[in-house]
C-alpha positions, 0 to 999 in steps of 0.5 A, a space after each residue: 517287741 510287739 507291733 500294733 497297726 492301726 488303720 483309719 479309714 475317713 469318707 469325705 463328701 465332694 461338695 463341688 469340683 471346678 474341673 474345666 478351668 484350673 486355678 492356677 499353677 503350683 508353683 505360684 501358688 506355693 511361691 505366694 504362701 512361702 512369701 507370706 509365710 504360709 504352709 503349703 504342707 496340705 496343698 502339695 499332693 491332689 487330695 483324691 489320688 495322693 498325687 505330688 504337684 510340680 511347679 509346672 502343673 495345673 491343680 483344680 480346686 474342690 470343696 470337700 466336707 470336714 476339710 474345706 478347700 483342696 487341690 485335685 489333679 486335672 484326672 481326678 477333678 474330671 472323674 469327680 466333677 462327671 460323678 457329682 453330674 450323675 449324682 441324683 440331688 438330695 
């Protein structure tokens, strides 16, 4: 047998990050997509860190290219939001 790996690797332009107020708890927000039957499949982890939401947690929201909408963790919204700050303007 014969194995083939291939990796990809994608660059996403952080548009804009809310990281001094979170939107919401997960588990509202999930429980609001199932009652509406929704997938919450590309929500559940922090789009940056690959990190699982609880229930219990705080996500903050993003606005990334080629994706739209995402939820970022409170360290990784931080890190973005003081990146884009420093960043010079176009």
């Amino acid at each position: 047998m014969v194995n083939i790996t291939k990796r990809s690797v994608n660059t996403y332009k952080i548009l804009s990050v809310i990281s001094d107020n979170p939107a919401f708890l997960f588990g509202e927000f999930k429980e609001s997509r199932i009652k509406h039957g929704m997938s919450t499949a590309r929500f559940e982890k922090c789009f940056k860190c690959n990190h699982r939401f609880t229930n219990d947690e705080p996500v903050y929201f993003a606005c990334v290219s080629q994706k739209g909408n995402v939820f970022f963790c409170k360290d990784c919204a931080d890190e973005c939001s003081k990146e884009i700050r420093k960043a010079p303007t176009d």
